[in-house]
N, C-alpha and C positions, 0 to 999 in steps of 0.2 A: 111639675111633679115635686113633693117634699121629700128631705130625704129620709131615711129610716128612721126610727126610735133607736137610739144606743141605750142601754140599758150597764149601768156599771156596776158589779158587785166589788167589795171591797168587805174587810172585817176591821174589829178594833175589839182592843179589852181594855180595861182602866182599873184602878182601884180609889175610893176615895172616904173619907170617914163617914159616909153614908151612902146607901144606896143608890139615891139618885144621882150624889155626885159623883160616882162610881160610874154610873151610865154615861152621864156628861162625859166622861174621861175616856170610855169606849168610843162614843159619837165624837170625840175630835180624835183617837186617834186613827178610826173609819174616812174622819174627813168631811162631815158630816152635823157640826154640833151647834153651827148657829143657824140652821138650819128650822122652821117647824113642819114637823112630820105628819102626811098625812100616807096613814096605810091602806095599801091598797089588796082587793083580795086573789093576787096571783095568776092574774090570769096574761101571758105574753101578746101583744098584738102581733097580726102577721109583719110579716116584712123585718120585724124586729134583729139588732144585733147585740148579742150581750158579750161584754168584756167583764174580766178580773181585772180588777186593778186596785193598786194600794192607796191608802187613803189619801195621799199628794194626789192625787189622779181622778179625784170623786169631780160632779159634776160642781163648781163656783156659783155663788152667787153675792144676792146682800143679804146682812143682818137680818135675821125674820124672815127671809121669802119663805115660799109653800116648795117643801119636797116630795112626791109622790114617790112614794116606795115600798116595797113587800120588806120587812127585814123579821130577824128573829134576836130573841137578847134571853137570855140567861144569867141569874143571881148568885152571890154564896155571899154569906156573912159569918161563917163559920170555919173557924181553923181548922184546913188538911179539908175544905168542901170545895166541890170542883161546879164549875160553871162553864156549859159549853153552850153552843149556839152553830145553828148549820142552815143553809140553804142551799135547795137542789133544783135543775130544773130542765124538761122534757121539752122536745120538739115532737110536734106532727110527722110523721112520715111521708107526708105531702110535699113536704121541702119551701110552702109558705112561710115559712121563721115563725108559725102562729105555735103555742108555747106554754106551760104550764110553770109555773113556781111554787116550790111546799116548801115551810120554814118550821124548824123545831128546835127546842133545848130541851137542855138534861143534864143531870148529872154525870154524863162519862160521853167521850167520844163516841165507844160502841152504843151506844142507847141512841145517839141522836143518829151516828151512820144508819142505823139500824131504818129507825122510822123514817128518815128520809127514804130511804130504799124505799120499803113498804107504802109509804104516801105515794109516790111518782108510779110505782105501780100499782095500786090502787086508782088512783085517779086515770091510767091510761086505760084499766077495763072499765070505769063508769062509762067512757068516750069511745068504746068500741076495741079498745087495742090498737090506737091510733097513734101512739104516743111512747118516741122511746128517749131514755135516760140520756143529758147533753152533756151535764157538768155538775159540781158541787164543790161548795166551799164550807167549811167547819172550822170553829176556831174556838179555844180554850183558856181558861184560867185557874189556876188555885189560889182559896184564899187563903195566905198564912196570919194578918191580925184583921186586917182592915178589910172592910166590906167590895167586891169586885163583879165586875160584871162584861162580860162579853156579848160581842154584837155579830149579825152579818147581815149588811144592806147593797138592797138591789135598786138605785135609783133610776128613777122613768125619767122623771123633768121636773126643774124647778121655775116658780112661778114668782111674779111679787105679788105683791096684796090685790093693786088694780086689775092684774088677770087671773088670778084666783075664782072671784065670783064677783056679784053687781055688786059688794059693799052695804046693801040696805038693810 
């Protein structure tokens, strides 16, 4: 018997004189940045365990492997503009750990608490009302000159290239 999927959320923010290197700056300090991301679309396996944890604590790997993960990221490049980022996420009321993840940004904490609410219950009546609220994590930034960007990532597993796919 294998043992469960650990699933580890963790957040990061960064700032850097562009955008993207702003993101980089979030994804290392998530834990996360040498990493390549593939996203996946939120849906928890049964059996699953999810942990909070800070980005010391994200799942290792090598340079380049493949990380599966739901995350959410959020921008500002404008002074006194705020950038948040949040993911929330439902169990079955079955008690199978089988699971829902909604991810969103915004500009303000209340905007994104907001729609994660709203997602997670939305999504529990598309599935019957099967599905109640686990946990959430949200995390912020302001930019005061330089471009910033916040993260929050939920990793499944990371892969290297040869398990990945056939290579061809």
């Amino acid at each position: 018997m294998s043992e469960p999927l650990t699933i580890r959320v963790s957040t990061g923010t960064g700032t850097g004189r562009t955008q993207l290197s702003a993101f980089d700056a979030a994804l290392a300090d998530a834990g996360v940045n040498d990493f390549n991301l593939i996203r996946l679309s939120s849906v928890v396996p049964p059996g699953s365990r999810i942990l909070e944890v800070p980005g010391a604590e994200q799942l290792k790997g090598d340079h380049g492997d493949a990380l599966y993960c739901v995350y959410a990221e959020a921008h500002a490049s404008l002074p006194g503009h705020e950038a948040w980022a949040g993911v929330a996420w439902s169990r079955r009321v079955d008690g199978s750990g089988a699971g829902l993840f909604v991810e969103h940004e915004g500009p303000s904490h209340e905007q994104v608490a907001t729609d994660l609410t709203h997602s997670l219950e939305d999504l529990s009546v598309t599935r019957g009302g099967l599905y109640e609220p686990e946990g959430r994590r949200i995390t912020g930034i302001v930019c005061e000159t330089l471009p910033v960007c916040a993260i929050v990532v939920a990793t499944y597993r990371k892969a290297g290239w040869e398990e990945a796919g056939d290579g061809r």
